[in-house]
C-alpha positions in Angstrom: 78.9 115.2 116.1 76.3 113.1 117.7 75.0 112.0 114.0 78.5 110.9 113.3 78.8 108.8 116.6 75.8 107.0 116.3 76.5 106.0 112.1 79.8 105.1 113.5 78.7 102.8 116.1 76.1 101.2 113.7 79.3 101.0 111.2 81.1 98.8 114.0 78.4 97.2 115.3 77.6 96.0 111.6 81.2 94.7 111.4 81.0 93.0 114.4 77.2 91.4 114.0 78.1 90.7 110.1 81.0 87.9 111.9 78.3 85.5 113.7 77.9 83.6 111.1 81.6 82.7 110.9 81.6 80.9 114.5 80.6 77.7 113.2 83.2 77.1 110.3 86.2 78.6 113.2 85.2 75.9 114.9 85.4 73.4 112.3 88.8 74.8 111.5 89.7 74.4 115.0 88.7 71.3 115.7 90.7 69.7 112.2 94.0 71.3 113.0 93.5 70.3 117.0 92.9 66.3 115.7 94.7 66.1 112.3 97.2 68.8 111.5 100.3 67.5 109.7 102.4 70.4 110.6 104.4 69.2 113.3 105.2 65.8 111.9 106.0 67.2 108.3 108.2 69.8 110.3 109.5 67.1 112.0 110.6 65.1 108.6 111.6 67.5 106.6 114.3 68.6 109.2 115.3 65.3 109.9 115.8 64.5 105.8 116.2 68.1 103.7 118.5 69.7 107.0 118.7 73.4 106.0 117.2 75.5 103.2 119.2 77.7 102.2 118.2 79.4 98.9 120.2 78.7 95.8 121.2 75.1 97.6 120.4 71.7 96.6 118.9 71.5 100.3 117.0 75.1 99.1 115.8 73.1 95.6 114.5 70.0 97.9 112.4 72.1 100.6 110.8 74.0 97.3 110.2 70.2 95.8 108.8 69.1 99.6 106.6 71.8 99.9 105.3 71.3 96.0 104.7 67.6 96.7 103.0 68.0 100.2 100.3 70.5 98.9 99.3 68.2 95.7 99.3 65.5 97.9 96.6 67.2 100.1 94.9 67.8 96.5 95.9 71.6 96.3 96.1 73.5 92.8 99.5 74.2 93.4 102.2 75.8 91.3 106.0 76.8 91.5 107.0 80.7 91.1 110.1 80.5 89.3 112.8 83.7 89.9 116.5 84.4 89.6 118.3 85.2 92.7 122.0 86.3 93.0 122.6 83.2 95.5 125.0 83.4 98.3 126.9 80.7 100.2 129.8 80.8 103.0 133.3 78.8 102.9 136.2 79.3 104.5 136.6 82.1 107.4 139.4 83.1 109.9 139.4 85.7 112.2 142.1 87.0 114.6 142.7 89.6 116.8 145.6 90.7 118.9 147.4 93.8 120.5 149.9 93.8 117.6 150.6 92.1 114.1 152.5 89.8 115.9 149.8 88.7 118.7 146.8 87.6 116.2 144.6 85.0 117.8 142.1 83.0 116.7 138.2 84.1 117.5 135.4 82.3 116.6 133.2 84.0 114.1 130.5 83.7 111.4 130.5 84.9 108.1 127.0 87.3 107.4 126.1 87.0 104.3 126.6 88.8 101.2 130.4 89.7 102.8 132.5 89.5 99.2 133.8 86.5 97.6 137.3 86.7 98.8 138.5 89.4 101.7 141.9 89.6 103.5 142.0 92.8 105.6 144.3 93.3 108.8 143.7 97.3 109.8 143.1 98.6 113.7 139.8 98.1 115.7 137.6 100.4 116.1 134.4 100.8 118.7 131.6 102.0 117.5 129.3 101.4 119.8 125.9 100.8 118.6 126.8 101.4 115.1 124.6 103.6 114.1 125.5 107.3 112.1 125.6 109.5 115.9 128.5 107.3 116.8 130.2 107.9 113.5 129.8 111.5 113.9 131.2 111.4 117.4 134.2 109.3 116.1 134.7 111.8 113.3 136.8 110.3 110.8 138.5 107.8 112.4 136.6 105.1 111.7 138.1 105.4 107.8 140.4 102.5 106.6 139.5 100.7 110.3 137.6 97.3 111.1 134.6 98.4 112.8 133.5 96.9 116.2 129.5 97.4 116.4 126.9 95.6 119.0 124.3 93.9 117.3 121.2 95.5 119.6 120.9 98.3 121.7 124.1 98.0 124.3 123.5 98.3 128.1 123.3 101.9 129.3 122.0 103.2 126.1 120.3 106.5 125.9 116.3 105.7 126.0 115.2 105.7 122.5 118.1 104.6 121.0 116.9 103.0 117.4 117.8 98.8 117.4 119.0 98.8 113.5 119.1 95.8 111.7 122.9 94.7 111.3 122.5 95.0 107.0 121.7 98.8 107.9 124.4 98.9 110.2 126.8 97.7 107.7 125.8 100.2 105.3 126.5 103.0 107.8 129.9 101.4 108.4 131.0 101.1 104.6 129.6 104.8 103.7 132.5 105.9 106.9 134.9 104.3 105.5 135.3 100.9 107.2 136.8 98.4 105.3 135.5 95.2 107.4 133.3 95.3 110.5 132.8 92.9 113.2 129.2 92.7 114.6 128.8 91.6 118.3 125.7 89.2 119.2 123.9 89.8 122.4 123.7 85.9 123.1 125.0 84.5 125.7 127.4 81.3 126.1 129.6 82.0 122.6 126.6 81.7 120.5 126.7 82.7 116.9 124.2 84.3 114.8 124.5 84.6 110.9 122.1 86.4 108.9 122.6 88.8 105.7 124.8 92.2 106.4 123.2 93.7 102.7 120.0 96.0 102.5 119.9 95.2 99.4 120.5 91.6 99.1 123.8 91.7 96.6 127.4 91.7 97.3 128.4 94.4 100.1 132.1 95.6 99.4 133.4 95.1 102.7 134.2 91.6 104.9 131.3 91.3 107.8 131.5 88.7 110.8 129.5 87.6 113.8 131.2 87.0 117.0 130.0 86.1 120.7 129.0 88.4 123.2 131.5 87.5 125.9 134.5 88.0 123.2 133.3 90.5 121.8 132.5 92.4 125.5 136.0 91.3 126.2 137.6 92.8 123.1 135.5 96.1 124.1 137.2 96.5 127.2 140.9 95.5 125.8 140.1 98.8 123.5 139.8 101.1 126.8 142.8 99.8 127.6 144.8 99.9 123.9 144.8 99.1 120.5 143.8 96.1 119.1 144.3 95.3 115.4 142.3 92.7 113.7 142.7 90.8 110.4 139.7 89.1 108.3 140.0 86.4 105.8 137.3 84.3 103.8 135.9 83.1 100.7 132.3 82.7 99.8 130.4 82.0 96.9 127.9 84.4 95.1 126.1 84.0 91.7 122.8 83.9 89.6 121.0 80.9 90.3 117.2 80.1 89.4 114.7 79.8 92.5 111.1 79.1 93.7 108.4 80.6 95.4 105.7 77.3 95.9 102.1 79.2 95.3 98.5 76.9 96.5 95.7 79.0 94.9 92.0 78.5 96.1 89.7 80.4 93.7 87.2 82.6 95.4 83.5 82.2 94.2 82.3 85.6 94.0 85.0 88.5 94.3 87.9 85.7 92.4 90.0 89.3 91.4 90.6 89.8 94.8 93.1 88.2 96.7 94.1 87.3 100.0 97.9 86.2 100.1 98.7 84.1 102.8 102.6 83.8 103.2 105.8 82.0 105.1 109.4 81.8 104.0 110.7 78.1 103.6 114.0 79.0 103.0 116.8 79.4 106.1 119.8 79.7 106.9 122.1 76.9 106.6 123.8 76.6 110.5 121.6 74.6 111.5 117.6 73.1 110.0 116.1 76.7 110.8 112.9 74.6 112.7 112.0 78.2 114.4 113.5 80.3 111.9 111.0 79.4 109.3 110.2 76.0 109.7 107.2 76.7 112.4 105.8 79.5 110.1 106.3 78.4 106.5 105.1 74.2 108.0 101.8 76.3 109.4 101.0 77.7 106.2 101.2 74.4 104.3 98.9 73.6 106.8 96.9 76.2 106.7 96.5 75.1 102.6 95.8 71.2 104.1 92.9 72.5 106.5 91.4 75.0 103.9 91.0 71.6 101.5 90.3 69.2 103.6 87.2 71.3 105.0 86.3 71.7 101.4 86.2 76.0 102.5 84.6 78.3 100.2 85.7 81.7 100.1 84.4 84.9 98.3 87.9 85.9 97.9 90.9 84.3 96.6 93.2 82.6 98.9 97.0 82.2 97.9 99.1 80.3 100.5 102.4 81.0 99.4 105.8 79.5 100.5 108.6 82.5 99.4 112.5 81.7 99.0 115.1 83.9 99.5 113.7 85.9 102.2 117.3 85.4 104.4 119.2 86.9 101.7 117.1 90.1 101.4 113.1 89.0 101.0 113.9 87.8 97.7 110.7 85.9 96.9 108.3 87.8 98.0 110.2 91.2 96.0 110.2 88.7 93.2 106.3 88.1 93.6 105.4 91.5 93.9 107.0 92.5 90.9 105.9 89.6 88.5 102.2 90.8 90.2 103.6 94.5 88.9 104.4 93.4 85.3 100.9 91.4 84.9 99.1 94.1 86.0 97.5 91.8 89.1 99.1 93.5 92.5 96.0 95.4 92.9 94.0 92.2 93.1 96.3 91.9 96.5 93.6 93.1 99.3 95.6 92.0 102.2 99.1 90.0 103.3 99.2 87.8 106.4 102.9 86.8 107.1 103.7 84.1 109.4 107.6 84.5 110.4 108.9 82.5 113.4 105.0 83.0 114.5 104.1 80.7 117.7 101.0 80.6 119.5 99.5 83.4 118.8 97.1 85.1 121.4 95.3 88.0 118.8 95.6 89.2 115.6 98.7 91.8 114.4 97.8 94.2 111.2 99.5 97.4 109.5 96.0 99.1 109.7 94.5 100.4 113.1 90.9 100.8 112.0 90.2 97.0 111.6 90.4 96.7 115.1 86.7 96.2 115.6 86.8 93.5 112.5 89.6 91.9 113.6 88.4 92.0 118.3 84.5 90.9 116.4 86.3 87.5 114.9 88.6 87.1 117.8 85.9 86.9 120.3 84.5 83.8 118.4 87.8 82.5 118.8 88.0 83.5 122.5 84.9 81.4 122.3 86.5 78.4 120.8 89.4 78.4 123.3 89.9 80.4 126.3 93.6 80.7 125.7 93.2 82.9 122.7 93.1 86.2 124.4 91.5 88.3 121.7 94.6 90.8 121.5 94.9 93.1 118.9 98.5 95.0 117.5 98.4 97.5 115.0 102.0 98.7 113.7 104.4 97.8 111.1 108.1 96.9 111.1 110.5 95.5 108.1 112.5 92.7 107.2 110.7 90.1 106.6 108.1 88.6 103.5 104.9 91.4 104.2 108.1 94.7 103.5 107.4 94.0 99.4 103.6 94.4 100.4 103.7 96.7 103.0 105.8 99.2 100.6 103.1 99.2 97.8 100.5 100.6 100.5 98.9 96.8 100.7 97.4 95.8 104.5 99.4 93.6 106.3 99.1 91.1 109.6 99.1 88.2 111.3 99.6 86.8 114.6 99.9 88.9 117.9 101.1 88.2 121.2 103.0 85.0 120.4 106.0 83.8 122.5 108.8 81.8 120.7 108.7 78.3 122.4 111.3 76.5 124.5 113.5 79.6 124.9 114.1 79.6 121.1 114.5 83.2 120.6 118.4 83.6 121.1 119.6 80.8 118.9 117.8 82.1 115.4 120.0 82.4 112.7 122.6 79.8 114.6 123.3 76.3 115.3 121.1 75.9 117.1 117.9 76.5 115.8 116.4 73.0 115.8 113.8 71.2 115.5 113.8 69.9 119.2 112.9 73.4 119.9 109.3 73.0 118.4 106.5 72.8 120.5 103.7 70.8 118.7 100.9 72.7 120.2 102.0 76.0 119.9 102.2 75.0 116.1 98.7 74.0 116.0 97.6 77.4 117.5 99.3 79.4 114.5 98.0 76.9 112.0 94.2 77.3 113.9 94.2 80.9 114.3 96.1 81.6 110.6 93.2 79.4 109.2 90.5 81.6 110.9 92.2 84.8 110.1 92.6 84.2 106.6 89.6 82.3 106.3 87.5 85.7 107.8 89.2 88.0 105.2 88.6 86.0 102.3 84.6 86.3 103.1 84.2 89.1 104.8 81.1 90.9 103.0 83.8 94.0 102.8 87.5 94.4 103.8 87.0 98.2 104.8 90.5 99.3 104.4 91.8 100.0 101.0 95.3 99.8 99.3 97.2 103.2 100.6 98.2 105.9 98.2 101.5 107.4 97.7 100.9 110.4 100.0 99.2 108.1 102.8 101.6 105.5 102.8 104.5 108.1 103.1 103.0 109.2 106.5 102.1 106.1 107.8 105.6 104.5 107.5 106.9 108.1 109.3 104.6 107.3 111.7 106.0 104.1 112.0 109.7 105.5 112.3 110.7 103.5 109.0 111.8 106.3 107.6 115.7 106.0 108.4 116.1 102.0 107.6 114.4 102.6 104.5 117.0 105.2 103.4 119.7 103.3 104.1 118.6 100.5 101.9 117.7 103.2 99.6 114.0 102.1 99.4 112.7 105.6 100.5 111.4 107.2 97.7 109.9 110.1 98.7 111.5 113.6 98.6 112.9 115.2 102.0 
């Protein structure tokens, strides 16, 4: 035992001394993105003349052409990623609600996405409460041929524990009990409205999905105690096979070129408003990231991909795409590691899937800490899903990022709505992600040895039970191990 403690502490203090030499070029890093970085002002512009980006829009097709253009203008090999994507897009909607046929008011809703192309169902209300399968099982079967009432979060009062599923996942519980349209609270205050998709699968769900507020739909809640309440759902949207792009700036490593760091962001959003936090600070940092990395004239061991993925909104679309085009060229094992920047702001530490890099990952952040006291050298090992690392994540490859951020300006609640705008930016925080991405990626890529390995089949299955990602998974029937 004592033999195996002191190689283990020689392992770690080898990892750790093996970083010096990286101090210097984090601080070149730090000090180009602190005096030059573009991020902010490019954010700035492009929401001010593309607006949204939703995928499979001409606003989608203009970010993709933005982002090309910025990155060769910085002198980056740079290339598109063409896929198909079933694109989806909202147009009318009406909602009402009432004590009787007769009494239907108007409520303001949202469509979420991938509801069908045309819907007109009036059927009784229903609470389900949080809207996961234990409140269907309660309900027994009266939830069938109903319009499900469900709260987006956890509600107030909740049993400790109780799992937060993502509203596509509670969708799919309410279709396979028989709902035939469900309306989805948001836990917002002041009437805000939250869009987002309601598929696990990103195609067509067979049922009508809305968003409403929280103060209606806490209203409505109580008006059930009371009696029934019928509701009726109409809309039209528009689905169909479009062409898309990921936007892919490749530096070729000089000694290890076969392996590959992917360094990633989604462009697209949502179309309510110009998605500034939702993911204009994340994708705009890693076209930054791609600026700094040239500019510096960095050399890395390892390849370095700074990609820009579409269709993440409507169900990670890009980065699935990616990973399987990687599948079918036989290059997905050159993938050593993902870093994912997603509405990522200010980090104070590094985030990753794995838990043994924590020495790696605490040796580099203490040059950072070294840099600029603000950094506090955190470190957050764990995994969740839903956004561009899932594709990654799901063929055992490493994942991370940023740790310890906060969402600037009280962003947070207005994601996904009209009000996620660029106003809500704050420059500095941007420059932080863009510094500490840069560092991050920059570490990985020359690291003399990234000492965690892709995961196999049998070790990947208990990590993501570790992780509790069993039961989202099934639902969007990506689980595929046996029981």
């Amino acid at each position: 035992m004592k033999k195996l403690f002191i190689l283990a502490f020689a392992s770690l203090s080898l990892s750790a001394s093996a970083q010096d030499n990286f101090g210097p070029v984090f601080k070149k890093i730090s000090d180009e993105v602190q005096t030059q970085s573009n991020a902010y002002n490019n954010l700035k512009d492009a929401s001010a003349t593309i607006g949204h980006r939703l995928t499979g829009s001409a606003n989608g097709a203009k970010a993709e052409e933005y982002a090309y253009n910025l990155l060769k203008s910085y002198g980056c090999d740079v290339k598109f990623q063409p896929f198909e994507v079933e694109s989806w897009n909202r147009k009318t909607i009406a909602v009402k609600i009432g004590a009787s046929s007769a009494e239907l008011a108007p409520v303001r809703a949202v469509t979420l996405a991938h509801s069908p192309v045309a819907a007109n169902v009036t059927a009784d209300l229903i609470d389900v409460g949080n809207g996961l399968e234990a409140d269907y099982q309660a309900l027994g079967d009266k939830v069938r041929g109903k319009i499900a009432l469900i709260y987006l979060g956890v509600l107030p009062g909740s049993p400790k524990g109780t799992p937060s599923l993502h509203r596509s996942e509670k969708t799919a519980i309410a279709t396979k009990n028989g709902a035939i349209g469900v309306i989805i609270i948001n836990t917002v205050k002041n009437g805000v409205l939250l869009t987002g998709t309601a598929s696990v699968t990103g195609k067509l769900i067979p049922i009508p999905a809305v968003c409403i507020g929280l103060e209606s739909g806490m209203a409505l809640k109580e008006k059930l105690k009371a009696g029934n309440q019928i509701a009726s759902i109409e809309m039209t949207n528009f689905s169909g096979l479009i062409k898309a792009r990921n936007v892919i700036a490749t530096f070729k490593g000089t000694e290890f070129p076969k392996e590959k760091i992917v360094v990633g962001g989604h462009l697209d959003s949502w179309d309510l408003a110009t998605g500034a936090i939702d993911n204009g600070i994340g994708s705009f940092s890693v076209i930054d990231m791609a600026r700094t990395f040239k500019k510096l004239n960095l050399k890395t061991k390892r390849t370095v991909e700074f990609v820009l993925f579409m269709g993440e909104e409507q169900g990670l679309l890009g980065s699935k795409a990616y990973v399987q085009q990687a599948k079918q060229n036989k290059t997905l094992d050159q993938v050593s590691f993902m870093l994912n920047y997603d509405m990522t702001n200010d980090p104070k530490g590094f985030s990753t899937t794995r838990e043994e890099l924590e020495p790696l990952f605490k040796g580099w952040g203490a040059d950072v800490v070294k840099i600029d006291t603000n950094f506090k050298n955190m470190f957050l090992a764990g995994a969740g899903l839903h956004s561009d690392h899932q594709p990654f994540m799901l063929e055992g490859i490493p994942t991370g990022g940023g740790a310890g951020g906060r969402l600037p300006n009280n962003s947070g609640p207005y994601y996904h709505s009209d009000g996620d705008v660029f106003k809500l930016v704050d420059e500095q925080g941007l420059k932080n992600t863009v510094r500490y991405g840069a560092i991050l990626a920059y570490a990985l890529a020359n690291t003399p040895k990234i000492p965690v390995k892709k995961q196999n089949e049998a070790e990947l299955e208990r990590f993501l039970l570790d992780q509790r990602l069993k039961e989202p998974l099934k639902i969007a029937g990506e689980w595929r191990w046996k029981d």
